[in-house]
C-alpha positions in Angstrom: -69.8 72.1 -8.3 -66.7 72.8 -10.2 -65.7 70.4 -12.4 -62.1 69.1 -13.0 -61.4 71.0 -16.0 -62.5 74.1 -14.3 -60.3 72.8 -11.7 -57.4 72.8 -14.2 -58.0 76.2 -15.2 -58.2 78.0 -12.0 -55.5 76.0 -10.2 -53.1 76.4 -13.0 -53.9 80.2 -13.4 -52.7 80.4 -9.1 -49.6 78.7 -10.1 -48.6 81.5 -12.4 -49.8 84.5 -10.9 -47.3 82.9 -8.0 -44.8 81.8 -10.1 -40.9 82.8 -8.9 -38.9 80.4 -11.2 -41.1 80.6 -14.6 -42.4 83.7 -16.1 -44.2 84.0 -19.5 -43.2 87.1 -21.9 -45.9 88.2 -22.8 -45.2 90.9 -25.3 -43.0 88.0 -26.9 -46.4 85.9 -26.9 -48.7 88.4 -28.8 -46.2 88.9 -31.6 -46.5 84.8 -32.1 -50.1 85.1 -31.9 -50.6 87.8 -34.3 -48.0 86.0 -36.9 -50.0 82.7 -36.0 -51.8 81.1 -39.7 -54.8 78.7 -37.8 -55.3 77.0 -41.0 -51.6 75.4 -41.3 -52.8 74.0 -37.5 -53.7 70.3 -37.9 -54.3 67.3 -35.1 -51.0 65.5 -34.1 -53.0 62.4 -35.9 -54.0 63.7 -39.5 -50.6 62.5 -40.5 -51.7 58.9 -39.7 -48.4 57.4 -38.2 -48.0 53.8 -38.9 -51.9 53.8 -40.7 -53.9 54.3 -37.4 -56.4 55.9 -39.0 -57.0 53.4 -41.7 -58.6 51.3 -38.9 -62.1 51.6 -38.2 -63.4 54.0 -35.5 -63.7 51.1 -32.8 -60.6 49.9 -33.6 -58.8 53.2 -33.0 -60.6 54.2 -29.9 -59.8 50.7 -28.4 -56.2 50.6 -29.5 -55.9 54.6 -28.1 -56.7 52.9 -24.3 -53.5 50.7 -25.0 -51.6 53.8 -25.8 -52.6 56.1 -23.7 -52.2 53.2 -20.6 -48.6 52.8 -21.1 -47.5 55.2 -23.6 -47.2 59.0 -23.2 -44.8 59.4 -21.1 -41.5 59.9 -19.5 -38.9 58.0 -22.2 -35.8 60.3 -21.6 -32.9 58.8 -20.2 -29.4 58.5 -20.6 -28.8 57.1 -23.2 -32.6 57.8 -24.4 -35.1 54.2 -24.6 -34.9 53.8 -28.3 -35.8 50.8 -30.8 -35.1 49.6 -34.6 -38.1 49.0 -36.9 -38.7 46.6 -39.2 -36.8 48.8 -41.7 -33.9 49.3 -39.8 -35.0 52.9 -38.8 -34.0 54.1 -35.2 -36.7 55.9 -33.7 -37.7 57.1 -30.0 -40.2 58.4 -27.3 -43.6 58.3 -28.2 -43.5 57.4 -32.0 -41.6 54.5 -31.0 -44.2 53.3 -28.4 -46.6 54.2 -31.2 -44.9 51.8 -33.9 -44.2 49.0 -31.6 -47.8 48.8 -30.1 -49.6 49.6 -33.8 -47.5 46.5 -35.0 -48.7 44.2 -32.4 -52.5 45.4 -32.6 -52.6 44.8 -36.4 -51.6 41.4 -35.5 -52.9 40.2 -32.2 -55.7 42.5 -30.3 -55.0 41.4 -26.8 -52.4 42.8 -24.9 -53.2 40.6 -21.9 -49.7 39.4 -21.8 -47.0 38.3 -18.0 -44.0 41.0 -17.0 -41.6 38.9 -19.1 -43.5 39.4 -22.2 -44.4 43.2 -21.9 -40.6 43.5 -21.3 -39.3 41.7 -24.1 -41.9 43.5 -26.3 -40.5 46.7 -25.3 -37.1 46.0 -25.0 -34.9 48.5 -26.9 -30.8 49.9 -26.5 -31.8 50.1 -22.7 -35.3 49.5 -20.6 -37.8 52.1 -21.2 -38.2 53.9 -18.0 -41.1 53.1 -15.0 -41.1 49.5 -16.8 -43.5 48.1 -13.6 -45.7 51.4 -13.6 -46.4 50.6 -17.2 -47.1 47.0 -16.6 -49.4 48.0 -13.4 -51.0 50.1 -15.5 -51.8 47.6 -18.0 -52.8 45.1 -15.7 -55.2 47.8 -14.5 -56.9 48.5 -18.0 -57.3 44.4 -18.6 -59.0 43.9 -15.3 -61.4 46.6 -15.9 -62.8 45.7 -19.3 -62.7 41.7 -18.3 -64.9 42.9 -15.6 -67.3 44.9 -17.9 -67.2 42.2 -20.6 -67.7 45.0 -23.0 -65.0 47.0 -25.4 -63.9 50.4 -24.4 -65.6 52.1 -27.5 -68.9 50.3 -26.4 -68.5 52.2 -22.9 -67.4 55.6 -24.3 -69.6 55.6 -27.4 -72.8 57.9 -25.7 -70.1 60.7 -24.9 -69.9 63.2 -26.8 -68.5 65.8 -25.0 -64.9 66.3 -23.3 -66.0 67.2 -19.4 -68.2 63.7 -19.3 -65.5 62.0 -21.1 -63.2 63.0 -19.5 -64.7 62.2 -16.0 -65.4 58.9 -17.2 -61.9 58.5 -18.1 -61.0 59.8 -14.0 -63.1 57.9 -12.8 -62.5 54.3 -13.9 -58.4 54.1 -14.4 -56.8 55.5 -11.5 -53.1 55.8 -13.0 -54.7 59.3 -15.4 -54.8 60.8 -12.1 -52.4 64.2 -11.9 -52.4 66.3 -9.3 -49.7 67.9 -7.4 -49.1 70.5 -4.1 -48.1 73.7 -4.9 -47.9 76.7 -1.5 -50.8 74.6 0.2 -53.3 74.2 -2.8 -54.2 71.0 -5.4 -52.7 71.7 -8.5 -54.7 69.7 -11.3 -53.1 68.3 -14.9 -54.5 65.4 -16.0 -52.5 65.6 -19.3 -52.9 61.7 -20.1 -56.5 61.4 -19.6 -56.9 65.1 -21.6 -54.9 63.8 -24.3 -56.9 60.5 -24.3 -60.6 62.5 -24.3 -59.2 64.5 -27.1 -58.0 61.7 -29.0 -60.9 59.9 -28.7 -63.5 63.1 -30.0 -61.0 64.1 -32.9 -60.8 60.6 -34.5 -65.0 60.4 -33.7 -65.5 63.6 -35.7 -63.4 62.5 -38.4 -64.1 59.0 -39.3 -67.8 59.2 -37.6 -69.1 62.5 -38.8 -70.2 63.1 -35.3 -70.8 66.3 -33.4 -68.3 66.2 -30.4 -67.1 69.2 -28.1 -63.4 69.3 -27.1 -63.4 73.0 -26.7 -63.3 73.0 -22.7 -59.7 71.1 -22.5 -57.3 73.0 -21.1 -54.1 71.2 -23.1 -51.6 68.6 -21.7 -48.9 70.0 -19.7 -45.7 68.2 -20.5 -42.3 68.8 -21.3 -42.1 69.1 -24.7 -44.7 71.9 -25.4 -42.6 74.1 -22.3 -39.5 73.5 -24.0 -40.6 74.7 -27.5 -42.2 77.5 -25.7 -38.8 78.7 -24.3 -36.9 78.1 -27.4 -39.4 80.5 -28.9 -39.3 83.2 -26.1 -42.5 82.8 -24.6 -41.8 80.6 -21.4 -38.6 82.4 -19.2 -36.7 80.2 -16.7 -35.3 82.1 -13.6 -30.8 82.0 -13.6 -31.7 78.9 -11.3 -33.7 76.7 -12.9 -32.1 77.3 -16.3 -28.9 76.5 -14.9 -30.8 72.9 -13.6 -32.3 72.4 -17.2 -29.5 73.1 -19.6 -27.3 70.9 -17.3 -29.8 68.0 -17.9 -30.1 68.0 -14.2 -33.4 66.0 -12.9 -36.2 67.7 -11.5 -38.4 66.4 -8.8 -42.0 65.5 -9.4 -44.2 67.9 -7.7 -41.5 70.5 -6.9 -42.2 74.1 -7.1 -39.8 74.8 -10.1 -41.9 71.3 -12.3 -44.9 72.4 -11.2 -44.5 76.1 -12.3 -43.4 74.9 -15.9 -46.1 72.6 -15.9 -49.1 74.9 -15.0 -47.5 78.4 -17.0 -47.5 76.2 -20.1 -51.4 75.7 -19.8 -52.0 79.5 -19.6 -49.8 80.2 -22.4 -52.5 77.8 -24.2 -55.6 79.5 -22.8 -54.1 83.3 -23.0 -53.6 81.6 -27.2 -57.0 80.8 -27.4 -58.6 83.6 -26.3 -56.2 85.8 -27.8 -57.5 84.2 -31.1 -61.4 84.5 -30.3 -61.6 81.0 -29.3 -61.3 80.2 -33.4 -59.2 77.6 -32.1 -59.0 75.5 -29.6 -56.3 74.4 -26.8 -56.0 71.2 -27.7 -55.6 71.7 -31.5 -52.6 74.4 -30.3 -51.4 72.0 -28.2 -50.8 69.7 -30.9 -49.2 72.6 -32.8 -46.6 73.3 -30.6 -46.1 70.0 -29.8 -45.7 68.9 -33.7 -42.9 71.7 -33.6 -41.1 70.3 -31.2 -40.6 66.7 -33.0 -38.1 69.0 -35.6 -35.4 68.4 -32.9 -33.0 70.9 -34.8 -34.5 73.6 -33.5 -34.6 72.9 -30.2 -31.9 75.0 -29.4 -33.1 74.4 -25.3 -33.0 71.0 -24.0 -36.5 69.9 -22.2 -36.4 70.0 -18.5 -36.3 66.4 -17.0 -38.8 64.6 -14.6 -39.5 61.0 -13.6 -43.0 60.3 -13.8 -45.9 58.4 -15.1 -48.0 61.8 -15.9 -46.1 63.0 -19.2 
């Protein structure tokens, strides 16, 4: 039976041999690729924001549930959900959910907490978007781990490789779930619960010395990694649709033009991989792209805008 990264793969790969609003260039593509230096490539963690990775392996993987639960995604908005620091720096988006929930979990474990509190504790210049998805979300996580009376890293720990992680991950929290329609087929994603497996096998080779296998994720289709894409050439919009993004004008979850950007963005990733022998993998040029993106003076394209609780 295939299995859901398959599932990924294939469906995504439909989406883009049908695409009528994306296209990729590919002759723009190879001459990335054959510029590309692997060894400057590093995991969007090695840089240790806010001294994650000074905890102990346990402590991570737990904390990476929290993260991953409410975190990783959807903070645009106008004006964007941003917060001060304890410095007085102004930061946004996912480094800010990243500071705010690092400070707590240093302090105070638990994140068992009412509506009120999880608002106040992420109250910025305006209310982070899908405020009561997050929450349900939370809820969600705390109900399942009070019921198994057992840490995350305890149930996680035998898994070593990213399709049973990652089914395990499916399986048990029903907000990682990310499909869409697209001309009468299932289009799979599952960017949160990729990025969550791959999390959760890069930090356990690194601090555990373990063998792990994250070579069969596809990548997490978002809209960062498509916009860097089309500032560098590789991802073209049709008149259309760029008119709709460069006008900052909403997109509708699961419509044919988000869902096209979404799955041609995963090919790019495979077409990279394979391209480079496999030497590589998706995830690790995932993080690549997506670490360029965070230099937000060479965006020169804005992102394409979607409400949702799957990026």
């Amino acid at each position: 039976m295939e299995n859901i990264l398959s599932k990924i793969n294939s469906s995504t790969k439909y989406v883009s041999e049908n695409s009528r609003y994306v296209k990729i260039n590919y002759e723009r593509l190879n001459k990335i690729i054959d510029k590309l230096d692997i060894s400057k490539i590093k995991y969007w963690l090695d840089s240790n924001p806010y001294g994650l990775l000074d905890l102990s392996c346990e402590e991570i993987i737990d904390f990476l549930l929290i993260y991953h639960t409410i975190g990783d995604y959807c903070f645009w908005g106008d004006p964007k959900w941003k917060i001060k620091t304890q410095d007085g720096k102004i930061i946004d988006g996912s480094y800010a959910m990243l500071y705010l929930l690092m400070t707590r979990y240093k302090e105070e474990k638990s994140f068992d907490m009412s509506k009120e509190e999880f608002k106040e504790f992420l109250k910025g210049n305006v209310q982070i978007p899908l405020l009561e998805d997050r929450y349900q979300n939370l809820v969600i996580m705390n109900n399942f781990l009070r019921e198994r009376k057992m840490s995350f890293y305890e149930l996680i720990k035998n898994f070593y490789k990213d399709e049973e992680l990652i089914d395990f991950i499916i399986s048990n929290f029903s907000y990682f779930k990310d499909e869409s329609e697209y001309k009468g087929r299932t289009i799979y994603f599952y960017k949160r619960a990729q990025l969550l497996a791959s999390d959760i096998l890069h930090v356990r080779k690194i601090l555990e010395h373990v063998k792990v296998d994250f070579s069969h994720l596809p990548g997490c289709a978002d809209y960062k990694i498509p916009q860097v894409m089309r500032c560098m050439g590789i991802l073209e919009f049709s008149d259309e649709l760029a008119n709709l993004v460069d006008n900052k004008i909403e997109l509708k979850e699961g419509s044919e033009m988000e869902v096209e950007i979404r799955a041609n963005d995963l090919v790019v990733l495979d077409y990279m991989a394979e391209k480079l022998n496999e030497r590589i993998s998706r995830m690790d040029l995932n993080d690549y792209i997506w670490l360029l993106g965070q230099d937000k003076s060479k965006m020169t394209k804005p992102y394409h805008r979607t409400l949702t609780k799957h990026y």
